[in-house]
C-alpha positions in Angstrom: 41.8 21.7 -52.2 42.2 24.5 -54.6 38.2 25.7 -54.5 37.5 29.2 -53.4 36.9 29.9 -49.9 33.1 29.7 -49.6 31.0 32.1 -46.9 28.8 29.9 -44.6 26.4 31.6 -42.2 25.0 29.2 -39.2 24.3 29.3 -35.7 24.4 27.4 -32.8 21.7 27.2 -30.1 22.0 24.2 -27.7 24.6 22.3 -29.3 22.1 21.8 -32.8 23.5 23.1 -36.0 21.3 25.7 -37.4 21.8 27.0 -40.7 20.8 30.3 -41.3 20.3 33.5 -39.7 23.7 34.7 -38.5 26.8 35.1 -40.8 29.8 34.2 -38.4 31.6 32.2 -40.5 31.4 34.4 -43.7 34.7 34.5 -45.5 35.9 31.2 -44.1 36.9 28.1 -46.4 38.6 24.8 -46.9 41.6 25.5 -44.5 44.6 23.7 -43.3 47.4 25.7 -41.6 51.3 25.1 -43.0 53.4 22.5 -41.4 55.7 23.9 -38.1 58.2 21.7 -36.5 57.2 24.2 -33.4 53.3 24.0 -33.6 51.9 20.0 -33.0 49.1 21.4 -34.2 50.6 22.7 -37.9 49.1 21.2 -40.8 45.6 19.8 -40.0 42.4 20.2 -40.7 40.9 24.1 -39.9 37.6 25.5 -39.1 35.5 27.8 -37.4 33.5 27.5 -33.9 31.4 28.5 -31.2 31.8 28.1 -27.6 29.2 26.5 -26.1 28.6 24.7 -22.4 28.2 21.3 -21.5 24.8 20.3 -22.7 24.6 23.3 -25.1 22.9 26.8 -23.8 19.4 25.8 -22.1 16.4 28.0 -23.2 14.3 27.5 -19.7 10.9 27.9 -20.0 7.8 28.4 -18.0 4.6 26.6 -18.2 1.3 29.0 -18.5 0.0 30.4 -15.3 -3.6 30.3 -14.1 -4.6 33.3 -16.5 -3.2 30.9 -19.4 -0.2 33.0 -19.7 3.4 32.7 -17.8 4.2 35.7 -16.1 7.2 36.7 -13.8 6.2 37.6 -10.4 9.9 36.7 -8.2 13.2 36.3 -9.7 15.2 34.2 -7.9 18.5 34.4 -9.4 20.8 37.5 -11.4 22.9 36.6 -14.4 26.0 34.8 -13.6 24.5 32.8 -10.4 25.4 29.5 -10.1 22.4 27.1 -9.8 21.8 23.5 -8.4 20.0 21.0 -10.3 16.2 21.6 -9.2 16.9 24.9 -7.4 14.3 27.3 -7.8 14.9 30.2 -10.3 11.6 32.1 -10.6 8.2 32.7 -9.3 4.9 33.1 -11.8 1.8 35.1 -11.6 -1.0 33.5 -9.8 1.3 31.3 -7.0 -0.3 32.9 -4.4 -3.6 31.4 -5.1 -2.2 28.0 -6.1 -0.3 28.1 -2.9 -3.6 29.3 -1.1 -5.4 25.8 -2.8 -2.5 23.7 -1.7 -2.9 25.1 2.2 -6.8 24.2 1.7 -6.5 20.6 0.2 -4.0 20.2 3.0 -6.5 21.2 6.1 -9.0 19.3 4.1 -6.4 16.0 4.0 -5.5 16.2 7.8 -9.4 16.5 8.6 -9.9 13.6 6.5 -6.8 11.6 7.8 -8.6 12.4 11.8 -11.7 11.0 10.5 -10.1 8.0 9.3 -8.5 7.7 12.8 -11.5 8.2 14.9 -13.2 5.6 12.7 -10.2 3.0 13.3 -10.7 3.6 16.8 -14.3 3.0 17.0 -13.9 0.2 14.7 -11.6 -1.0 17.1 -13.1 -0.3 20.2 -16.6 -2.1 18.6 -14.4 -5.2 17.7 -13.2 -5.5 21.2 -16.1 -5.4 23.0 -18.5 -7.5 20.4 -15.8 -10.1 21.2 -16.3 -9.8 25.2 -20.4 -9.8 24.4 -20.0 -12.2 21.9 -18.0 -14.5 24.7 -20.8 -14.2 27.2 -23.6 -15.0 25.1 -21.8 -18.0 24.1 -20.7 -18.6 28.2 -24.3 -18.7 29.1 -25.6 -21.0 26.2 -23.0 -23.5 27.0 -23.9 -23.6 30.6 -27.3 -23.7 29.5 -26.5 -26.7 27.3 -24.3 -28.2 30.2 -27.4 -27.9 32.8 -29.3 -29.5 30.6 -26.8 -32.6 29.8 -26.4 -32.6 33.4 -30.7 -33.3 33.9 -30.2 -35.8 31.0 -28.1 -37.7 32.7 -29.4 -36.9 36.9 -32.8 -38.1 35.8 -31.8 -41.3 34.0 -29.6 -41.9 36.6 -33.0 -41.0 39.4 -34.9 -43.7 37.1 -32.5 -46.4 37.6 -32.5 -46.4 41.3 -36.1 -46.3 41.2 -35.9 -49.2 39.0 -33.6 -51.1 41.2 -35.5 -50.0 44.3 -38.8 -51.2 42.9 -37.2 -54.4 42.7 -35.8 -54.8 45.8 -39.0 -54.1 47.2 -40.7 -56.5 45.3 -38.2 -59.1 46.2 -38.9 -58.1 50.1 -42.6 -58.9 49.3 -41.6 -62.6 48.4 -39.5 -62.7 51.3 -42.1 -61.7 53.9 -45.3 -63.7 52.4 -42.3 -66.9 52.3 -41.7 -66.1 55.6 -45.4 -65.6 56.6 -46.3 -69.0 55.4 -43.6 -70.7 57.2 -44.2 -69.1 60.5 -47.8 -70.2 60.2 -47.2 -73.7 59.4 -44.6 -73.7 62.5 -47.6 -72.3 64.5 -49.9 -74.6 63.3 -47.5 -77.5 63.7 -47.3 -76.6 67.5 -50.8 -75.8 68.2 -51.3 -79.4 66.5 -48.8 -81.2 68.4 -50.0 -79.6 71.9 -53.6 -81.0 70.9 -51.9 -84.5 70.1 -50.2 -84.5 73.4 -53.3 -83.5 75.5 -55.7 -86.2 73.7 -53.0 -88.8 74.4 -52.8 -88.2 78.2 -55.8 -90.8 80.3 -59.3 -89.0 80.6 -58.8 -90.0 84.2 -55.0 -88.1 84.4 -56.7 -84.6 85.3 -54.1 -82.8 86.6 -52.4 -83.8 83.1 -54.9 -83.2 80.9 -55.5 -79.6 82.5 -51.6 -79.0 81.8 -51.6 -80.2 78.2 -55.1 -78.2 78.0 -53.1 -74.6 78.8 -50.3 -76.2 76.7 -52.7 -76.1 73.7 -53.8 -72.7 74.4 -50.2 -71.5 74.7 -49.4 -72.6 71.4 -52.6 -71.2 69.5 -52.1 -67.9 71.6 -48.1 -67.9 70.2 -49.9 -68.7 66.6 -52.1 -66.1 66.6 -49.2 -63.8 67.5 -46.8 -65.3 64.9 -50.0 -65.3 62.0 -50.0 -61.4 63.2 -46.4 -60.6 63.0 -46.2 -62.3 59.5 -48.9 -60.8 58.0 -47.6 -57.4 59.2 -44.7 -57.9 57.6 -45.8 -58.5 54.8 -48.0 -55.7 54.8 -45.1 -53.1 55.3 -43.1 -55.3 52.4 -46.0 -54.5 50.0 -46.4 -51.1 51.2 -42.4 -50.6 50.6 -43.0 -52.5 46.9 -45.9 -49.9 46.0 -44.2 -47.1 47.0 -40.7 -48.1 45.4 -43.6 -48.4 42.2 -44.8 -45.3 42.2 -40.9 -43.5 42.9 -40.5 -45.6 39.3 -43.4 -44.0 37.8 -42.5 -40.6 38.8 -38.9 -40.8 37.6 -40.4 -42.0 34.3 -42.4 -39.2 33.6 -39.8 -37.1 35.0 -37.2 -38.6 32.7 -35.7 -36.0 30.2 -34.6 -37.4 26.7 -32.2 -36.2 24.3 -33.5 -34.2 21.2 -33.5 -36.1 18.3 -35.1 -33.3 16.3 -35.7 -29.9 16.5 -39.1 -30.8 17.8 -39.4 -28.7 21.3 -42.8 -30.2 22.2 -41.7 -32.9 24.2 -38.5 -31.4 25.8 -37.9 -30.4 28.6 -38.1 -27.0 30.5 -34.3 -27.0 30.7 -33.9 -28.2 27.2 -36.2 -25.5 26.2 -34.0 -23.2 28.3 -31.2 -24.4 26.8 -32.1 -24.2 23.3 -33.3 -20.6 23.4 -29.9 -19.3 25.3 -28.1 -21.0 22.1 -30.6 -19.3 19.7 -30.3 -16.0 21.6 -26.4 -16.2 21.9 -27.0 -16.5 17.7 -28.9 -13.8 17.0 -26.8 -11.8 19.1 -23.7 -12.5 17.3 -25.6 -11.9 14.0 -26.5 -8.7 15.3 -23.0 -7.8 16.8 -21.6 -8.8 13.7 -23.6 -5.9 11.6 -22.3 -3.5 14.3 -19.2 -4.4 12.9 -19.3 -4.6 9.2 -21.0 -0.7 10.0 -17.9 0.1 11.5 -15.6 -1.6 9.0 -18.2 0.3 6.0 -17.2 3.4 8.3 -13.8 2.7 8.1 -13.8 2.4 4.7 -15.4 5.5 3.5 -13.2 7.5 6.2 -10.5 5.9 3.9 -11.8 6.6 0.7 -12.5 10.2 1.6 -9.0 10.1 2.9 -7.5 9.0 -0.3 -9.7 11.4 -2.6 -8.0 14.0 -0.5 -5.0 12.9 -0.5 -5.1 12.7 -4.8 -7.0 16.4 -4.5 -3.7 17.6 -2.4 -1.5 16.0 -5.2 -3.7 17.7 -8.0 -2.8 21.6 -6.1 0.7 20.9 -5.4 0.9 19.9 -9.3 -0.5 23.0 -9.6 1.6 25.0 -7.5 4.7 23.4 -8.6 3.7 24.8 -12.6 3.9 28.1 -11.0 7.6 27.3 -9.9 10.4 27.4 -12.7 13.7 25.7 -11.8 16.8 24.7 -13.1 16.5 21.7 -14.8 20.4 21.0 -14.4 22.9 22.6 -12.4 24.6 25.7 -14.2 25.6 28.9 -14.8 22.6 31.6 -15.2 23.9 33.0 -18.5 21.0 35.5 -19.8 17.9 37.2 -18.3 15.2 37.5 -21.5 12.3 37.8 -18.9 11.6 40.2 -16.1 9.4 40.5 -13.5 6.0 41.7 -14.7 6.7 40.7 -18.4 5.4 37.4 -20.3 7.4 34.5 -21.0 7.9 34.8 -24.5 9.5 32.3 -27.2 12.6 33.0 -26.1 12.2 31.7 -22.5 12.7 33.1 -19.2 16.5 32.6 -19.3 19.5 30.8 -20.4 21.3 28.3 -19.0 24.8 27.1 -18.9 27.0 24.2 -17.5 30.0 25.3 -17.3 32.0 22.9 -15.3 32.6 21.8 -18.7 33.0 23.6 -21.6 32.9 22.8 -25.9 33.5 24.3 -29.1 31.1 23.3 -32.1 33.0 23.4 -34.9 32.1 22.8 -38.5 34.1 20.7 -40.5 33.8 20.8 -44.5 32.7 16.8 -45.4 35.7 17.3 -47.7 37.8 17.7 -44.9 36.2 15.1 -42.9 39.2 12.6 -43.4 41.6 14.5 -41.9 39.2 14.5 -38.1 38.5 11.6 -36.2 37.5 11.1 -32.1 40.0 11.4 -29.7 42.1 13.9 -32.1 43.6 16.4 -30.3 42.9 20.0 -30.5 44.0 23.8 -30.2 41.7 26.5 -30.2 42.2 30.2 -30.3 40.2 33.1 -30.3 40.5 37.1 -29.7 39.2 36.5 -25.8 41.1 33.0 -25.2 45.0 33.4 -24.0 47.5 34.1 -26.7 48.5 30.2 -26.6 45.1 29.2 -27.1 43.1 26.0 -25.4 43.9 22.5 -26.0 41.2 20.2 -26.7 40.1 16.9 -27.8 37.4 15.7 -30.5 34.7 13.8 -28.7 31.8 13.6 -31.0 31.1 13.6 -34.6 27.4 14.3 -36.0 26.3 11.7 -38.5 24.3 14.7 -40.0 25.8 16.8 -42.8 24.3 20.1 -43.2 24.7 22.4 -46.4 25.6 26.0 -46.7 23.2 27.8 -49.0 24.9 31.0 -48.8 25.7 32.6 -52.3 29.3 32.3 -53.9 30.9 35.1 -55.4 33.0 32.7 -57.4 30.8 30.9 -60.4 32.8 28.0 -60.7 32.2 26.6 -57.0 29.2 25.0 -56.2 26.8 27.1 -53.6 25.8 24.5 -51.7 28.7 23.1 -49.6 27.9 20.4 -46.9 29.3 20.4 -43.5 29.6 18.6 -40.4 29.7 19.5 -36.9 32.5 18.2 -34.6 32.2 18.5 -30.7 35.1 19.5 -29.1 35.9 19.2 -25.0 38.3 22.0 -23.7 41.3 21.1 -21.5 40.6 24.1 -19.9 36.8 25.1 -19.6 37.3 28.0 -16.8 39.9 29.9 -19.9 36.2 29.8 -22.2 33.5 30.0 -19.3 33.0 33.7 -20.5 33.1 33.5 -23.3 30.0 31.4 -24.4 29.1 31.6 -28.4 32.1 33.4 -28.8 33.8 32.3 -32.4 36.8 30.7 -32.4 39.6 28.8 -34.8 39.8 25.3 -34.1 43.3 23.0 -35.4 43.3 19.9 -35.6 46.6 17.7 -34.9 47.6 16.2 -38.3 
């Protein structure tokens, strides 16, 4: 370790090691300090640093405003405020109109969203009562088509009495002409037997013969009346027979068939009634049911004029919300760079700070790398920190090494002296929250 001390000018912005620009480390070396039994921290590793927050100092920027440049119209916040992650920090030029688009697209959404409403209603309303018209078309077909099943089966039913009626009277016929032929052969029989008794009586018997003689008319007079009655009845018989023929005939042209096709020629009026209250409760539900795909179709653009104004609502708060700066992380405001009225520049609109927790980036010489490790504890000091300094611990080491370009003075050290930066938490981070990029000493324990 017996080089030359070596000037190195870097700078830190956001916890990156940038080299050059500023000289803050001019004049400082390979360094370790002299062993003390009263300092822990005696005779390890050396080297300069910066203060720096948790996170490194946060350049916050602003997106451009609707003129294509960002301009400060509201602060929000003073140096030294602290901020909540998301709070908002600052207002840009041209809110007021963005905000005046976002209060549009909203009227324009809640119109929209009442459309879709009404139109759920109506669709709704339509769907309740095609069902009630849909259920009386289809009440009066079926009883239609149950009238009609009922003539089916009251006139086959009508057709078999007069069937079995017929019969019966054709079987009453038989009966009476039966009958008729006995009664005359009994009437014959006695009219014969009368004439058999009178011709065996004595022509000389007069008073006998004149008996038997009003005998034999007796029993031609009772024939004549029984021929009568017998052939009357059988007369009425027939009469009953035709008529119970004709009943037949009539039920059969009366008789209603089922379909067997849909061939209405040969049904019958209630068939044909039937058949058209069926085809009328069909073309009414074809016709209800295009009622209600127009309603659904009315639903459905209600919804997609919704949704497109719903995503145009989205769009201007987008809009809005790039006319809104805030803090990306909660913090410490640090610096103002931008005022009201001026143009966000390259340098942002301010600088932000965590400093619940605060670091030192040191820079280590590679050469001296050895002698630094994570977990290492730490002691910084500085003009602005207590006399006693701030313990620390190492928590990070950069697998980058950077080099120092700056000039030598001495010709037999080589310019170009790489370095490494170390990140080192503070024990106490309230003793260094003022004091950000301020340079300090950092010793490492040995």
């Amino acid at each position: 370790m017996n080089r030359s001390r070596k000037a190195i000018r870097c700078a830190l912005l956001g916890g990156a090691l940038l080299l050059p620009s500023t000289a803050w480390m001019q004049g400082v070396g390979h360094m370790h300090t002299l062993p003390n039994a009263s300092n822990p921290f005696s005779g390890g590793v050396v080297a300069p640093g910066r203060i720096v927050p948790s996170g490194g100092l946060l350049r916050i920027a602003a997106a451009p405003g609707v003129s294509g440049q960002a301009i400060v119209d509201e602060l929000l916040v003073k140096e030294g405020d602290m901020v909540e992650a998301n709070q908002m920090v600052a207002y840009l030029h041209g809110r007021a109109l963005l905000q005046a688009q976002v209060d549009a697209a909203q009227l324009d959404q809640n119109a929209a969203l009442a459309a879709l409403s009404e139109a759920q209603a109506a669709q709704t309303r339509a769907a309740a009562e095609i069902q009630v018209q849909l259920a009386d078309l289809d009440g009066r077909a079926a009883m239609a088509e149950a009238n009609a099943r009922l003539a089916i089966a009251s006139s086959g039913l009508a057709l078999n009495e007069a069937k079995n009626a017929e019969e019966s009277a054709t079987s009453a016929v038989e009966s009476a002409k039966n009958l008729q032929k006995a009664e005359q052969a009994n009437s014959t029989a006695s009219v014969a037997l009368a004439q058999a008794q009178f011709d065996a009586i004595p022509k000389g018997r007069t008073s006998e013969r004149a008996i038997a003689t009003a005998q034999i008319d007796a029993a031609k007079a009772a024939k004549l009346n029984s021929d009568a009655a017998a052939a009357m009845a059988v007369d009425e018989a027939q009469a009953k027979a035709d008529s119970a023929a004709f009943q037949t005939r009539q039920a059969e042209v009366a008789l209603i068939a089922e379909p067997e096709s849909d061939d209405s020629s040969n049904l019958a009026p209630i068939q044909i009634e039937a058949r058209a209250a069926r085809a009328s409760a069909e073309a009414g539900r074809k016709l209800l049911e295009s009622v209600q795909a127009e309603r659904l179709a009315d639903v459905a653009a209600a919804q997609a004029h919704a949704d497109s104004a719903a995503a145009a609502l989205a769009v201007a708060r987008a809009q809005l919300a790039l006319s809104e700066v805030r803090a990306p992380v909660a913090g410490k405001i640090l610096s103002i760079l931008t005022h009201p009225g001026e143009a966000v520049g390259p340098a942002g609109l301010l600088l932000l700070g965590d400093t619940s927790d605060m670091y030192v980036d040191a820079l280590v010489y590679i050469d001296d790398l050895p002698g630094v490790h994570v977990g290492q504890k730490t002691l910084t000091t500085g003009s602005a920190l207590p006399d006693d300094g701030v313990t620390g611990e190492v928590v990070a080491i950069t697998p980058m090494v950077a080099g120092n370009t700056l000039p030598n003075t001495d010709p037999t050290v080589f310019s170009d002296q790489p370095v490494v930066l170390v990140k080192v938490k503070l024990d106490n981070p309230a003793a260094a929250a003022s004091l950000i990029n301020g340079k300090v000493q950092v010793q490492f324990a040995p």
